[in-house]
N, C-alpha and C positions, 0 to 999 in steps of 0.2 A: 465472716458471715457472707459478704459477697462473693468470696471464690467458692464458697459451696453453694451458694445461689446458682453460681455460674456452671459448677459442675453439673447441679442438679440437671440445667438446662441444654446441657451438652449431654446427653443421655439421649439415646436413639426411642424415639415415641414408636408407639405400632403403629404401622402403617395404614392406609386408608382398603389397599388394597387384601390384607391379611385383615382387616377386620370385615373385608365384604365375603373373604372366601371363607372366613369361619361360619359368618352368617349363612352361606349359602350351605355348608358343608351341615351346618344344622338344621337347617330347612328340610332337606336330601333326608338325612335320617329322620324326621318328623313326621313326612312324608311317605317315605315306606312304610315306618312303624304302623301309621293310618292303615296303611293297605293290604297289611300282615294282620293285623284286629282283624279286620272288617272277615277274614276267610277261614278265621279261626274253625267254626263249624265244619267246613270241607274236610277235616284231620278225620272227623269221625265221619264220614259215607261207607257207605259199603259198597263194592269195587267191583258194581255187577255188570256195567257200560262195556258194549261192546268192546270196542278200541282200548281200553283202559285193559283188560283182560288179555288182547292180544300184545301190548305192550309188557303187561307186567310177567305175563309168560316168559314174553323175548328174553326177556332181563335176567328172569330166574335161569332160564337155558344158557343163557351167555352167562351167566354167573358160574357154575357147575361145571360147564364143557369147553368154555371158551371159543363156541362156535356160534356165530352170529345168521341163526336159522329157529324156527317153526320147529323145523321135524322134529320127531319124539314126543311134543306139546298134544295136552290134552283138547285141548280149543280147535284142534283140527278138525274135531269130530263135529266143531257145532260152525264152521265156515267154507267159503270156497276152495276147495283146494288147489284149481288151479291157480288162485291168487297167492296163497298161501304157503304148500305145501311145495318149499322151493328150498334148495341149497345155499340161498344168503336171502334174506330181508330185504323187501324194496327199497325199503331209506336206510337214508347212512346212519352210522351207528351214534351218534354222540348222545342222542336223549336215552336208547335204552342203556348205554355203558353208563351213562349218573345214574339210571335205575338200575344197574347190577349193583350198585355200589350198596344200596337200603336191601337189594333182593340176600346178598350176601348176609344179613340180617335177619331177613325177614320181618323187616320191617314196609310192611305194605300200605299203611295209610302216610307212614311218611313222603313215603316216597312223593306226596302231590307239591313238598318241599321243592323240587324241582320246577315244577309249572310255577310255584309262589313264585322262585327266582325269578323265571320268565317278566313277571307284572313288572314287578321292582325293579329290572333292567329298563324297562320301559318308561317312569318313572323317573329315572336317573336321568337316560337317554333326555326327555323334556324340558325339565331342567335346568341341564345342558345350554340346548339352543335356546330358550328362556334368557339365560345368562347373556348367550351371545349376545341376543336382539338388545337387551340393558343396555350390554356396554356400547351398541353402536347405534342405541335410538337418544331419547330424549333425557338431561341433565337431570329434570326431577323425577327420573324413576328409580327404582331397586329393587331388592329383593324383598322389601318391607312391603312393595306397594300393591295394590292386588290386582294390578296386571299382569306380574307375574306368580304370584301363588295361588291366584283362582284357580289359572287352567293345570297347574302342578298336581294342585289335591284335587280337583277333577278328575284327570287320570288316574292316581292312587287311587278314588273310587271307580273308572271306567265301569259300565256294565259289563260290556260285551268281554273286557280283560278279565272280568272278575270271575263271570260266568266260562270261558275258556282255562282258568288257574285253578280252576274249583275240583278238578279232573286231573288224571296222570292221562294229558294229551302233551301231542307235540308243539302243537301252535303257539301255546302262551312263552316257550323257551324261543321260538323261530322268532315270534314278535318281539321280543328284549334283546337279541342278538340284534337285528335288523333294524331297532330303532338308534340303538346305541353306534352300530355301525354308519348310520345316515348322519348320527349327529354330529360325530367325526366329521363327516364331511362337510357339514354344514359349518363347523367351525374354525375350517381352516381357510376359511375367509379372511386374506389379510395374511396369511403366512406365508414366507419366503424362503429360498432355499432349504437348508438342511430340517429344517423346522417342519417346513412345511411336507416335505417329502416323508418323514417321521409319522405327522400325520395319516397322511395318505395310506401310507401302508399299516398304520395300526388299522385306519379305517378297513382296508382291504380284507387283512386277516380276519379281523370281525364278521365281515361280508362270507367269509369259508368258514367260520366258525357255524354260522345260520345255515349253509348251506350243508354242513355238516349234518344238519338237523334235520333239516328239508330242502329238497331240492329246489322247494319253489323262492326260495333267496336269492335264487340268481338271477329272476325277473329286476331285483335291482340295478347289474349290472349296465343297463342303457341309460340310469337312474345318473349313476355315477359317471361316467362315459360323456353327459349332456354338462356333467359340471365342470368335468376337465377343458371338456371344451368352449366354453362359458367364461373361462378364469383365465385362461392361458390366453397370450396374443399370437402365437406361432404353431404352427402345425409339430412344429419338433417336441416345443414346450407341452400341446395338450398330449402327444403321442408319449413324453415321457414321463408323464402324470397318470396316462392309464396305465403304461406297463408297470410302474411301482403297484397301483391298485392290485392290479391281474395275476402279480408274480408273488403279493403276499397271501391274496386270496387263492392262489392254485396251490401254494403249499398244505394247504389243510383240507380243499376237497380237491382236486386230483389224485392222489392218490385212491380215493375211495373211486372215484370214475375210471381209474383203470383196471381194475380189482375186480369191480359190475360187469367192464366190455370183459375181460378176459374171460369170467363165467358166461355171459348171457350173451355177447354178442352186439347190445348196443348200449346205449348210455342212459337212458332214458326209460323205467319198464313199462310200458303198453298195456300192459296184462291188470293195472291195476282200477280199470272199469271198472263200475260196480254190472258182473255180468247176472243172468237169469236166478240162477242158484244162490247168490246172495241177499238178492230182492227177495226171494220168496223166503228163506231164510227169517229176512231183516224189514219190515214193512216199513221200518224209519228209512232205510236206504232207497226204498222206490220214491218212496213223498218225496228224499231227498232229491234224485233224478230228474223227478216229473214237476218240480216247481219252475215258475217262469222265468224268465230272460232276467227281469229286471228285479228278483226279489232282494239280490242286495242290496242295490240302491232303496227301495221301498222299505226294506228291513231296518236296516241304519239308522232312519232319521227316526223309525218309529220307537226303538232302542235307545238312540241314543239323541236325544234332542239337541245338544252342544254341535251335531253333525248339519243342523239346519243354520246356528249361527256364520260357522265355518263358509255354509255355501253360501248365505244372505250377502257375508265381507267380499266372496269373493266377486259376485256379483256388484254388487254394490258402491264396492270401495275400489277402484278399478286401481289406481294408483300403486293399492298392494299388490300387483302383477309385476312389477319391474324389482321388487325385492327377490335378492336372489336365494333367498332363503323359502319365501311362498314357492317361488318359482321349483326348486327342490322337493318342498312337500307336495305342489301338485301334481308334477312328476312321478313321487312314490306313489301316491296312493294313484293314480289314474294308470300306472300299469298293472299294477298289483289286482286293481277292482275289475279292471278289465281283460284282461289275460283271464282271469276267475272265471269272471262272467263266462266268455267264450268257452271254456273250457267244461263249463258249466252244462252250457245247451250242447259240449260235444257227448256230453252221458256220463260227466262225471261227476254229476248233479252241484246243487248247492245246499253249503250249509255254513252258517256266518262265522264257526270258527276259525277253517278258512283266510278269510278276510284278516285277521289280528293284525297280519303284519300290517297293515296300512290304516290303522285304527290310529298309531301315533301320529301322523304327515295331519292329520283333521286341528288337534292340539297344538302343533305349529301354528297352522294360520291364524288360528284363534290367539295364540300369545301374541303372534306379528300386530295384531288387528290391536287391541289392549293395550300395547308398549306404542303404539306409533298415534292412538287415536284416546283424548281425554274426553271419555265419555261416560260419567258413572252409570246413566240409564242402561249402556251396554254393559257392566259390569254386572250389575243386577239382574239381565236378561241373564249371562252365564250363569250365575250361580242360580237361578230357578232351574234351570235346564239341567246343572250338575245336581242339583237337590232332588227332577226325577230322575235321571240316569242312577241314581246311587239307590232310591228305593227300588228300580226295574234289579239291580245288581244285587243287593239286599236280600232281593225275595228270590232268586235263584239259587244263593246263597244257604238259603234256610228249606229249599223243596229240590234236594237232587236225584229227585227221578225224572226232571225235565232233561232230554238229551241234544233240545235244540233251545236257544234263547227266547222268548216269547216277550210281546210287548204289554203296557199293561193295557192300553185301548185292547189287545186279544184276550186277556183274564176279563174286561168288564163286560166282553160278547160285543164290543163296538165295530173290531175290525178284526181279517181273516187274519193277520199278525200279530 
């Protein structure tokens, strides 16, 4: 009896850590599941959105001829054709090749299965650094607590992600790339040698996977750049921490930048203004144009209320400045926001989908803020603020012939947003 007592107790117990990651691996899909419900309606839209039509064209063309061009498409008739009417695509190809994949099909409402991905990467992404802050903040927190799964299902509902997935656009797949990729970097906090290097360049590849998508990922780049040099204590160490970055991120968009200069000439298309012919065209595109310097900022918080907690912490809580995870997220989103912005007032107007990618880096600081500060009053501020955020998402949701996000102060006639 006592050597089977003993044997029993010589039996390996599961570990604490395999019991935190199954929990967490079950949260993760609980999580998307939420965020995949909530969009169910979008399956059935009808696919008459500008952008949506010139994508799913792309897609059907690349599907059929295997040339990654406009011409031949019937949508020529109804857009610029200087913008359009071109021998390769302004963006790189990786959102419309997942959409040849449904267009070979003909499956077209599927196809927004793509933008769903995009959420759910972003999601994951959160998560993610969620976990990290756990394991490097305070002993009585986890994944039970709801400092970390407020702002998780938060994002699962996002508005503004909701309303960007609800569409065959590219934004919602650039935002899930781009968060996932940041979070890599945020979590190799504490990694060393091969490890750590491992990291890095998964993160990278991720970072040219986005840029695959859009070009505007690579506004990250100085993102990552500031954490190399952040981390490292020698100029050799931070220089050999970007080139892992740069060498796995140029494997998946260089090639595409060599391919653009050799047809066009530069790197970069110029051409895709919204010019005179468009506008008159598109009256959504002029509004878009002609709106002011600062409506992202003003848009956001009216959208997304959790975006006013984010700034009150940062303001407020000045401490959380020297984490270098805050530090990271306010880096993403502040060049993200701003390169926009500017780009904005250069005539390339504004419009918040846009923005997605830096809609994650707002949900960092809010978990940072949560995991480091026991305050249930702040907890209950979050989840009112995710409770409207998720009716503003809701009701996009259920009315898609809105082509721009709307707050709900601009449904009750309160405010011009």
């Amino acid at each position: 009896m006592t050597k089977r007592r003993a044997d029993r107790s010589d039996k390996p117990r599961p570990s604490r850590v395999t019991r935190s990651t199954r929990e967490f691996v079950l949260f993760c899909c609980a999580a998307v599941t939420v965020c995949v419900i909530l969009k169910c309606p979008s399956l059935l839209y009808p696919r008459t959105e500008g952008d949506e039509r010139i994508y799913w064209q792309l897609a059907q063309h690349l599907a059929l001829t295997g040339e990654y061009t406009l011409r031949g498409s019937p949508i020529l008739q109804e857009v610029s054709r200087d913008m359009y009417d071109r021998p390769l695509f302004h963006h790189p190809p990786l959102f419309p090749a997942l959409l040849s994949l449904f267009a070979r099909a003909d499956l077209e409402n599927a196809a927004v299965l793509v933008s769903w991905l995009g959420h759910a990467l972003v999601v994951i992404a959160v998560a993610i650094v969620g976990r990290h802050l756990l394991k490097r903040g305070r002993a009585d927190r986890s994944i039970q607590s709801p400092a970390f799964w407020l702002p998780v299902l938060a994002v699962s509902a996002d508005p503004l992600l909701m309303f960007v997935s609800r569409r065959i656009w590219i934004d919602s797949l650039l935002a899930g790339l781009v968060a996932l990729s940041v979070a890599l970097l945020v979590i190799v906090e504490g990694a060393e040698g091969g490890r750590r290097r491992t990291m890095l360049a998964a993160a990278g590849a991720l970072l040219g996977l986005a840029a695959l998508a859009k070009l505007t990922a690579l506004l990250l780049v100085p993102v990552f750049a500031f954490a190399c040099v952040r981390d490292e204590d020698t100029w050799a160490g931070r220089a050999a921490s970007m080139a892992v970055v740069l060498v796995a991120m140029g494997l998946f968009v260089a090639p595409w930048l060599v391919v653009f200069y050799l047809q066009y000439g530069v790197l970069f298309p110029s051409w895709v203004k919204p010019d005179a012919r468009l506008m008159e065209l598109y009256p959504f595109v002029r509004a878009a144009v002609e709106r002011p310097w600062y409506y992202y900022a003003a848009k956001l918080v009216l959208v997304m209320p959790l975006a006013l907690v984010a700034v009150w912490a940062l303001v407020r809580e000045r401490p959380l400045w020297s984490s270098r995870t805050v530090q990271i997220a306010m880096a993403w989103f502040g060049v993200v926001v701003v390169t926009l912005t500017w780009l904005g007032m250069d005539g390339y107007g504004f419009q918040m989908r846009h923005i997605a990618p830096a809609v994650a880096a707002l949900y960092v600081v809010v978990l940072a803020l949560l995991v480091d500060r026991d305050r249930p009053w702040l907890q209950m501020v979050c989840a009112f603020a995710m409770l409207v955020g998720t009716v503003t998402g809701a009701m996009h949701l259920l009315a898609p012939q809105f082509d721009e996000i709307v707050s709900l102060a601009r449904v009750a006639g309160l405010l011009a947003y």
